[in-house]
LOGUSE-72613 format. One line per 10 residues: their letters; for each residue x, y, z of C-alpha. Coordinates in nm, 4 decimals, decimal comma. Layout:
<rs>
a = X:Y:Z; ...
</rs>
This chain:
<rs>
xxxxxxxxxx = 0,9872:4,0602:-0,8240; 1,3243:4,1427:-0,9667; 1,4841:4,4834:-0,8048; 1,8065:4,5208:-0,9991; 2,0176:4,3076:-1,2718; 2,3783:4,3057:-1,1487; 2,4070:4,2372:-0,7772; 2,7430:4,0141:-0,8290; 2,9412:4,3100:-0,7890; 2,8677:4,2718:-0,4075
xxxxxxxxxx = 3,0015:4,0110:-0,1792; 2,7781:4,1078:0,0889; 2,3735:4,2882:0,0449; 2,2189:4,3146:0,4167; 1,8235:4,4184:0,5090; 1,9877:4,7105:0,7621; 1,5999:4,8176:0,9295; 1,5136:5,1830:0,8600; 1,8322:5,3647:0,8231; 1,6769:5,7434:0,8442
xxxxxxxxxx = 1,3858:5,7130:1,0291; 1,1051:5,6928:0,7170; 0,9513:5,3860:0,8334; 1,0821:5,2378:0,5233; 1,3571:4,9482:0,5353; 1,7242:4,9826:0,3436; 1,9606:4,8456:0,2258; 2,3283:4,8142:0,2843; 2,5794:4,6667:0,0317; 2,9437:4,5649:0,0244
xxxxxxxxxx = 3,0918:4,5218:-0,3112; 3,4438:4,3138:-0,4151; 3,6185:4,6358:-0,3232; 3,5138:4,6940:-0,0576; 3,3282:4,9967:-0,0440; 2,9904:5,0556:0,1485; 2,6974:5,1527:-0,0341; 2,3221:5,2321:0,1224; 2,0111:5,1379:-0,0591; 1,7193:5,4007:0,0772
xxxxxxxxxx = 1,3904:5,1893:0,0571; 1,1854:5,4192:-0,1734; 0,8274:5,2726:-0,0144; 0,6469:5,2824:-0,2949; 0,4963:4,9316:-0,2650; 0,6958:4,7834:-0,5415; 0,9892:4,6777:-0,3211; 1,2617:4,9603:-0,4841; 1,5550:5,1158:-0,3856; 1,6561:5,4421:-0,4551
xxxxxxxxxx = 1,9970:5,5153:-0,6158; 2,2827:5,4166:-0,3941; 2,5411:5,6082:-0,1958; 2,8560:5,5377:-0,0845; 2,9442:5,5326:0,2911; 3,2727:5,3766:0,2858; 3,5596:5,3218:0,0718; 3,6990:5,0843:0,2670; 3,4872:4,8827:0,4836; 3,4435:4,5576:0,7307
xxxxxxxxxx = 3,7740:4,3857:0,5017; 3,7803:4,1349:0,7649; 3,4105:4,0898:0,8392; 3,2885:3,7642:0,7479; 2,8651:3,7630:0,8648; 2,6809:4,0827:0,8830; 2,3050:4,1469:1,0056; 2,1017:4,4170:1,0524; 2,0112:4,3631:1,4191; 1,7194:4,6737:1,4437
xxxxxxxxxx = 1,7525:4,9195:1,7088; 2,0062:4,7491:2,0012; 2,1487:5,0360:2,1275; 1,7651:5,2001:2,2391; 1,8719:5,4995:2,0667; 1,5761:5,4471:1,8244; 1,8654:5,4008:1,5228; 1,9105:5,0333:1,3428; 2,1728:4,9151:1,4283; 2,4092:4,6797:1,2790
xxxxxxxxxx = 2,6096:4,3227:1,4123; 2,9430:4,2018:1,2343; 3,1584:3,9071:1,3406; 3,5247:3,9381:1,1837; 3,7820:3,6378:1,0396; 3,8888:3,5889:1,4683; 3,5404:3,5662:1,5704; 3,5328:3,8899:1,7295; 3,1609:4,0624:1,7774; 3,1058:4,4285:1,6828
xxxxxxxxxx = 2,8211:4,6341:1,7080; 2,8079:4,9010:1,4731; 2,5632:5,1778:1,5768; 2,3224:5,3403:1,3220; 2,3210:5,7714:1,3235; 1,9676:5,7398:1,2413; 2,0879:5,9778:0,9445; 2,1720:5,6801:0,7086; 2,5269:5,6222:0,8176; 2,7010:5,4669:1,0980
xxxxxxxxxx = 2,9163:5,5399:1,3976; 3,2452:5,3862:1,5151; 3,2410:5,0069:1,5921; 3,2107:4,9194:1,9148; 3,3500:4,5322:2,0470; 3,0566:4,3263:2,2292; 3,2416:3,9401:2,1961; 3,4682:3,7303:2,0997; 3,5255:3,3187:2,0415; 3,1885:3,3664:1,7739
xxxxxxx = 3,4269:3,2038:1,4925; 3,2597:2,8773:1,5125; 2,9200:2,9055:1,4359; 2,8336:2,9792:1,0562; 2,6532:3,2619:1,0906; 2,4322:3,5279:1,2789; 2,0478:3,5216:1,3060
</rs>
């Protein structure tokens, strides 16, 4: 099922877990500028999104692989895992309110693998 026509304005669309605690997976988006956008899940069983919002003007320039990684932090939130250009690690904890805390360093050396599963 198609959700939406124009998705190249995003270099990077990531399944980010249940962002506000619905029980309903989301979205998170980067587009060519840059700026953040969350995708609510709308749970309707047809697999839509509600209109987006924008978290960040400037986000994750440097960030090369993003996942949603689920709840890490045990704080019942889903959480996010970026590597950057250097092959630094960064968890970036959830709010549990649809938006994200400050980044928080968890490795380093990660540049040589393609990816993060």
């Amino acid at each position: 099922m198609k959700l939406y026509d124009n998705w190249k304005t995003y270099k990077k669309v990531v399944g980010a877990g249940d962002l506000n605690g619905d029980g309903i997976g989301d979205l998170v988006a980067q587009d060519t500028t840059n700026a953040l956008y969350r995708y609510y899940g709308t749970g309707t069983g047809t697999g839509t999104f509600a209109s987006r919002v924008k978290l960040s003007a400037s986000w994750g320039v440097s960030y090369n692989v993003v996942v949603g990684a689920g709840d890490i932090t045990g704080d019942g939130a889903a959480d996010l895992v970026a590597r950057d250009t250097a092959g630094a690690l960064y968890r970036i904890p959830g709010t549990g309110k649809g938006s994200f805390g400050t980044r928080v360093r968890i490795g380093t050396g990660r540049q040589g693998y393609k990816g993060l599963f």
